[in-house]
C-alpha positions as a printed Julia matrix, in Angstrom:
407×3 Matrix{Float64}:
  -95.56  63.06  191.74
  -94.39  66.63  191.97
  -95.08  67.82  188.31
  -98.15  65.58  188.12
  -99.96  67.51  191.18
  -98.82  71.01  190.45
 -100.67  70.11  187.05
 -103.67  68.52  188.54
 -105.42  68.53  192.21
 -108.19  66.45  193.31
 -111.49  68.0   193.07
 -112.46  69.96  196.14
 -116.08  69.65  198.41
 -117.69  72.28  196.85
 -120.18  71.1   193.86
 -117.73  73.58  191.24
 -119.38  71.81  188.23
 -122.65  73.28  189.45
 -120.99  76.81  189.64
 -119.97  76.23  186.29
 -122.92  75.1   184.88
 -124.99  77.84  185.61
 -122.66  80.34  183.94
 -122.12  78.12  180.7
 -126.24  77.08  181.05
 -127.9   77.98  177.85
 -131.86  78.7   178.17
 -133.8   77.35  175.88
 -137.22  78.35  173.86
 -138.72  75.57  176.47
 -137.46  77.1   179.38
 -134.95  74.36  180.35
 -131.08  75.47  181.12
 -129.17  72.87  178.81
 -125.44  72.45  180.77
 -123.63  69.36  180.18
 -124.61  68.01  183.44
 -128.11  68.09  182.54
 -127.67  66.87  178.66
 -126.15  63.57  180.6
 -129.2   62.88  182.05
 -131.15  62.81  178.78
 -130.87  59.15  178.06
 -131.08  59.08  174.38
 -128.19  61.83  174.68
 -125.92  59.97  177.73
 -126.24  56.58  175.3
 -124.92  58.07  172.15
 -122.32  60.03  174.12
 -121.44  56.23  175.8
 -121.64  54.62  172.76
 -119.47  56.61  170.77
 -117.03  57.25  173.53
 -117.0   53.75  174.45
 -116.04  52.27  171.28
 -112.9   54.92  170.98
 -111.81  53.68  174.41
 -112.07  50.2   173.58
 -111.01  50.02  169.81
 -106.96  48.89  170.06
 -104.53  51.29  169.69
 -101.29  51.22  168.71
  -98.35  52.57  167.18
  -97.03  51.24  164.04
  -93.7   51.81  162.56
  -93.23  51.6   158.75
  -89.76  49.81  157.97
  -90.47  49.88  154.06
  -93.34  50.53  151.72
  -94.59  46.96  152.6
  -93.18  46.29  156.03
  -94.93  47.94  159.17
  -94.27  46.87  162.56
  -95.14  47.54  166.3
  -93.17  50.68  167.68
  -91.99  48.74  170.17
  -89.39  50.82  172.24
  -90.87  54.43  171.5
  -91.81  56.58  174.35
  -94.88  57.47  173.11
  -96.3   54.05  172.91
  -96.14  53.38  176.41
  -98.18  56.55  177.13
 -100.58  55.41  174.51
 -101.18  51.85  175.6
  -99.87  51.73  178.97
 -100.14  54.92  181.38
 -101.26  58.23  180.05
 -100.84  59.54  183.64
 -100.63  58.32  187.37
 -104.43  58.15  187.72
 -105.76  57.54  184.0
 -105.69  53.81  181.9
 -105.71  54.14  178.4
 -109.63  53.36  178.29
 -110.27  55.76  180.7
 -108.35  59.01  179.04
 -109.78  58.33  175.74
 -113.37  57.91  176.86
 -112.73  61.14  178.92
 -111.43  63.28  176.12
 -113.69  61.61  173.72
 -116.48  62.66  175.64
 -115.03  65.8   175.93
 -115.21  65.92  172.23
 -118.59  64.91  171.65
 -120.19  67.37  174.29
 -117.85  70.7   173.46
 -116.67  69.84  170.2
 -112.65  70.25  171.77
 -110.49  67.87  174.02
 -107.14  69.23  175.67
 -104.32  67.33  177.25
 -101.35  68.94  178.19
  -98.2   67.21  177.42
  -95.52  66.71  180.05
  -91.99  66.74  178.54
  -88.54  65.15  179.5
  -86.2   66.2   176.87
  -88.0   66.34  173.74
  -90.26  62.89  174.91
  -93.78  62.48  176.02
  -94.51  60.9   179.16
  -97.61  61.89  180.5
 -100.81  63.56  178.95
 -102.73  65.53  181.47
 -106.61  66.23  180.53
 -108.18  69.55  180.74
 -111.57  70.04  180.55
 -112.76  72.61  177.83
 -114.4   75.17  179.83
 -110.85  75.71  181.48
 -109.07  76.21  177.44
 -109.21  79.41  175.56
 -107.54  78.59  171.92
 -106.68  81.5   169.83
 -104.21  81.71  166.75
 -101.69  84.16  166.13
 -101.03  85.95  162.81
  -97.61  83.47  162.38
 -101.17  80.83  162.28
  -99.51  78.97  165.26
 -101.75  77.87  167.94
 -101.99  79.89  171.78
 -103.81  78.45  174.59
 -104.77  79.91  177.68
 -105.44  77.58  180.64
 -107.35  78.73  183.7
 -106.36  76.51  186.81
 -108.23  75.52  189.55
 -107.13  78.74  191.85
 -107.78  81.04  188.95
 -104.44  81.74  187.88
 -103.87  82.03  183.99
 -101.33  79.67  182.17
 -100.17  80.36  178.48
  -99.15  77.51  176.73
  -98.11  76.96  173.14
  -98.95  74.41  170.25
  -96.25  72.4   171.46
  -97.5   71.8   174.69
 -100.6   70.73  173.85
 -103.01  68.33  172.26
 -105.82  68.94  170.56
 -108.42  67.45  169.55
 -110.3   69.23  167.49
 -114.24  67.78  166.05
 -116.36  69.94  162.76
 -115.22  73.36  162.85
 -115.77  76.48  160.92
 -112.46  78.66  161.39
 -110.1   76.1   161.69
 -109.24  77.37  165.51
 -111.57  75.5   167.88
 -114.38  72.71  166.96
 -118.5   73.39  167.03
 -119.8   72.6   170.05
 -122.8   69.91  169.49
 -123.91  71.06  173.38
 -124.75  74.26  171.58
 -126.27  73.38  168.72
 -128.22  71.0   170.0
 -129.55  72.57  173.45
 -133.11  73.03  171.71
 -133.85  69.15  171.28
 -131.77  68.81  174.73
 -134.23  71.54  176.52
 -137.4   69.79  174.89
 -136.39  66.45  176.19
 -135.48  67.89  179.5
 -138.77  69.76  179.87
 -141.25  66.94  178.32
 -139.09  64.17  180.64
 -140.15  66.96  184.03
 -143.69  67.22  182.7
 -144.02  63.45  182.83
 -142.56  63.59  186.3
 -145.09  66.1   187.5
 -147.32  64.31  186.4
 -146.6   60.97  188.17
 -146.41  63.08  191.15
 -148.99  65.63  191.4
 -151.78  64.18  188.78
 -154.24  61.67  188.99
 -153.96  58.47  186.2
 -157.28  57.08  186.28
 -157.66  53.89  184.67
 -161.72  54.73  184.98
 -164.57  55.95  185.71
 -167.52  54.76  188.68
 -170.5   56.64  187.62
 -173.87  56.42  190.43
 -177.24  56.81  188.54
 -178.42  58.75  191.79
 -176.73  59.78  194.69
 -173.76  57.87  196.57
 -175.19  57.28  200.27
 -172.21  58.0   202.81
 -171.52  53.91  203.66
 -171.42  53.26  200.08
 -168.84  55.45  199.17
 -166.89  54.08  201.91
 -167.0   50.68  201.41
 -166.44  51.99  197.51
 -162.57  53.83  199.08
 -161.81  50.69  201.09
 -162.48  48.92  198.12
 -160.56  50.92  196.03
 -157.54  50.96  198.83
 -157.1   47.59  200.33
 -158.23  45.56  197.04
 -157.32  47.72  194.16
 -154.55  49.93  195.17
 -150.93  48.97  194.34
 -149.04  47.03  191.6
 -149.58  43.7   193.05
 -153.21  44.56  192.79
 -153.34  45.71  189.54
 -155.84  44.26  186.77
 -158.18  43.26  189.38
 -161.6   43.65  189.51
 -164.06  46.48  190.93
 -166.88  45.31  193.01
 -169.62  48.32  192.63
 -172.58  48.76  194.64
 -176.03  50.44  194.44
 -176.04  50.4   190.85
 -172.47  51.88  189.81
 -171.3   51.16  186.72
 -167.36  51.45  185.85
 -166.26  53.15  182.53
 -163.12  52.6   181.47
 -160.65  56.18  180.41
 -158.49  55.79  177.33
 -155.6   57.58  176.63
 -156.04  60.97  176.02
 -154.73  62.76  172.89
 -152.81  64.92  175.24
 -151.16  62.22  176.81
 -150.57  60.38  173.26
 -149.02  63.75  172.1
 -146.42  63.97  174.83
 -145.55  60.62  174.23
 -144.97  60.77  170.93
 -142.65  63.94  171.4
 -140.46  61.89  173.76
 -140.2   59.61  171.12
 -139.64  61.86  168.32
 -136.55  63.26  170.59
 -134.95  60.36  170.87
 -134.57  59.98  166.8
 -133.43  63.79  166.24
 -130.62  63.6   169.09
 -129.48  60.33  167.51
 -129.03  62.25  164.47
 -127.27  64.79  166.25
 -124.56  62.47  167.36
 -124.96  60.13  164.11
 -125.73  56.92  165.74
 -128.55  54.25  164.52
 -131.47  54.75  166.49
 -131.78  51.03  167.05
 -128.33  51.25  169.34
 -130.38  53.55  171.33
 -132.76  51.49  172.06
 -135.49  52.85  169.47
 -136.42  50.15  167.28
 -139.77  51.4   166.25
 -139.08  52.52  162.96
 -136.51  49.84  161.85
 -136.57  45.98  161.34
 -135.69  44.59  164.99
 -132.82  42.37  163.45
 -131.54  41.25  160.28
 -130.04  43.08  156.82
 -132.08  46.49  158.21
 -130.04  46.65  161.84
 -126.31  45.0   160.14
 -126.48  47.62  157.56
 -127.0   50.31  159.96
 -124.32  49.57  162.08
 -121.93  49.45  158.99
 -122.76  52.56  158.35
 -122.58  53.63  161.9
 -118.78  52.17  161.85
 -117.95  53.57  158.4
 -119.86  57.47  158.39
 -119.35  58.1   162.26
 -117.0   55.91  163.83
 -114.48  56.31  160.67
 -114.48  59.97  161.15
 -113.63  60.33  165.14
 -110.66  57.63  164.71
 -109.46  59.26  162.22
 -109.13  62.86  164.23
 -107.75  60.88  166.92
 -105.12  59.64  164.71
 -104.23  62.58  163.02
 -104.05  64.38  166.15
 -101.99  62.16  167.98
  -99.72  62.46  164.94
  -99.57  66.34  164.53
  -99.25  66.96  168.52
  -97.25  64.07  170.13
  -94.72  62.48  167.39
  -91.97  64.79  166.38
  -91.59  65.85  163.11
  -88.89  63.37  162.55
  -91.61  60.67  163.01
  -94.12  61.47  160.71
  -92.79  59.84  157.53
  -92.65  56.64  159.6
  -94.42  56.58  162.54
  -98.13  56.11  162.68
 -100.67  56.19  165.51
 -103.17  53.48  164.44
 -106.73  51.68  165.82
 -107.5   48.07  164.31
 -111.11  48.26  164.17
 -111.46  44.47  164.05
 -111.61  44.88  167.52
 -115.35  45.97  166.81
 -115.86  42.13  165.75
 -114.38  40.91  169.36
 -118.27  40.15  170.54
 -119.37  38.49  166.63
 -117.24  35.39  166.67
 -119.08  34.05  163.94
 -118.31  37.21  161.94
 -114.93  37.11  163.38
 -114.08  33.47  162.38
 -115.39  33.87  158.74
 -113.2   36.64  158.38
 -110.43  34.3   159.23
 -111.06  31.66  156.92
 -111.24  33.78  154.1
 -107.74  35.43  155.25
 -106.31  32.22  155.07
 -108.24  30.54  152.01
 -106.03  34.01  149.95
 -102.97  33.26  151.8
 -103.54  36.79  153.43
 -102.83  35.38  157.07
 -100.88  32.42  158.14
 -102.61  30.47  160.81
  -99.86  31.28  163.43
 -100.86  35.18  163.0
 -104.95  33.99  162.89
 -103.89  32.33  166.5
 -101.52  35.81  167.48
 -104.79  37.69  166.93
 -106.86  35.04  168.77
 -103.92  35.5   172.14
 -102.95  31.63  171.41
  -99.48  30.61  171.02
  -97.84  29.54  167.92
  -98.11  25.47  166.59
  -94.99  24.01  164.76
  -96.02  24.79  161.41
  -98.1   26.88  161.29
  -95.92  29.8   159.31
  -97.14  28.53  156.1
  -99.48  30.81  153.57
 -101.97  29.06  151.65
 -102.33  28.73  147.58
 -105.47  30.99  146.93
 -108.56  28.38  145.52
 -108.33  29.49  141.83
 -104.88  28.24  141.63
 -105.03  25.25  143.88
 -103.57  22.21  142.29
 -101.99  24.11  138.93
  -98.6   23.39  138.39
  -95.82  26.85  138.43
  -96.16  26.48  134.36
  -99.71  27.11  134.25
  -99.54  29.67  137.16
  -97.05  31.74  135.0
  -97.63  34.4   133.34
  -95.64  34.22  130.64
  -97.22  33.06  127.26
  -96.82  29.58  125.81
  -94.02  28.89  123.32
  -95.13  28.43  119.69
  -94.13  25.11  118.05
  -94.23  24.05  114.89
  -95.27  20.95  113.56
């Protein structure tokens, strides 16, 4: 544990995230500071960020070996894939290092891990958080990073050391940050969430008003407050009705246009930091604008798999590629996520998927039960005739033309 805990120490007592959040803060034409801490507790923003994160961590990953142009197989034996699949580090799972760095990713548009080395092998990946990272490239275009530890002493380490994950970027060097880009529609959210806040606690929601066509005599307006109090006040109370005396008549208060304005801009933010991140709005939880279920919500998670999803697996893959496999392995090796694991909740989906596999002889029904974590039957190695040729004979299958007789 040696070279693990020179690398990383446990957090200490003092809230440092807090230090470090009000020197990366960025104000805002609303007024709010937008730090990650506080994007997090946007909830339109902390559900994307979960979603997206989530389904990296949970997609499998693996790494595949190509034999031949035809034939790829399971790494099994590499180094790598053990550090993959198995134990990044001493304290991380799989799940949990992905969803970390993809976070990472989302938030600052970079993810570090430093690589720990034994010979020329991987076996650990350490994460870094990118506040701590300074990338830079040097005129021979190779990447530099600078690493600030936790006692404030510098680190240089080079491309080989390191990987990086790397989300939209302009120069090539480091990834846009959508923190930054976004803060404004963070900072509204932020302020209009407070607002409603204040409200609850300092204003006054009146559901109506008790008007007196003269003037309220001192024992009627306290029987009207104990009324009000004992009979009216509280949730289990609520809907009853208002006994008035000495004439008083009750007039009901609608909503305001104040009121329907401010909740209209919590709504609209929900929709514009969805697009920030690219995920439906319905995933979010806002399902005003769409069909609650049905073609409308299927199609948009299609898209969310194929136009977001798509692109994020596809750094990770790249990356993982680039950084961790020597250069040896890149004609054959492969880092690579089956996103059929997307269909592990939709067995329906899942199932139809596997009778059509086997109805084109694309699976056997031994690999349909691999997939499925069953074991093997007797016989079940065979591959099925596709329908349009079931019951031809190998003459008619062939594709060579019939021979011309003569009469």
């Amino acid at each position: 544990m040696g070279i693990f805990s020179r690398l990383w120490r446990p957090r200490a007592l003092v809230t440092e995230d807090q230090v470090r959040d009000m020197l990366r803060g960025h104000n805002t034409a609303s007024g709010a500071v937008v730090t990650e801490s506080s994007a997090m507790r946007v909830a339109a923003a902390y559900r994307c960020v979960n979603i997206i994160a989530g389904s990296i961590a949970t997609l499998p990953l693996d790494l595949i070996k190509r034999e031949s142009e035809s034939v790829r197989r399971p790494a099994v034996g590499h180094s790598l894939r053990r550090v993959l699949t198995v134990k990044p580090n001493p304290w991380q799972t799989p799940s949990e290092f992905r969803r970390m760095l993809q976070a990472n990713l989302l938030l600052r548009g970079n993810a570090y891990a430093r690589k720990v080395m034994v010979g020329n092998k991987v076996v650990a990946l350490i994460p870094l958080h990118p506040d701590r990272v300074q990338a830079e490239q040097l005129d021979s275009l190779a990447m530099r990073y600078k690493v600030s530890g936790r006692d404030g002493r510098q680190t240089t380490l080079g491309q080989s050391d390191m990987l990086h994950l790397r989300g939209m970027s302009l120069d090539g060097v480091t990834g846009m940050s959508v923190l930054s880009n976004m803060r404004e529609s963070l900072g509204l959210a932020l302020q209009t969430e407070q607002a409603g806040a204040r409200l609850f606690k300092n204003g006054m929601l009146s559901g109506g008003v008790i008007e007196h066509p003269g003037k309220l005599s001192d024992q009627g307006a306290k029987n009207l407050m104990a009324s009000l109090d004992d009979k009216n006040g509280g949730a289990e109370n609520a809907g009853k009705w208002i006994l008035a005396e000495e004439g008083m008549k009750f007039n009901p208060v609608s909503l305001s246009a104040e009121d329907a304005q401010w909740l209209g801009a919590r709504d609209f933010q929900r929709y514009d930091i969805a697009m920030f991140f690219g995920v439906p709005p319905h995933m979010i939880g806002a399902t005003e604008k769409t069909t609650s279920w049905g073609s409308g919500i299927e199609s948009q998670g299609i898209g969310f798999v194929t136009y977001t999803l798509n692109d994020w697996i596809k750094t990770w893959e790249e990356s993982i590629k680039r950084d961790l496999l020597p250069e040896s392995d890149w004609e054959t090796v492969d880092a690579r996520f089956n996103v059929n694991g997307l269909l592990r909740g939709d067995a329906k989906g899942r199932w139809e998927g596997y009778v059509k596999a086997l109805q084109w002889g694309v699976y056997s029904p031994n690999e349909v039960r691999a997939l499925e974590d069953q074991n093997p039957r007797e016989d079940g190695d065979v591959y099925y005739d596709p329908p349009n040729t079931a019951g031809q004979t190998e003459k008619e299958t062939s594709n060579e033309p019939a021979p011309i007789t003569q009469d």
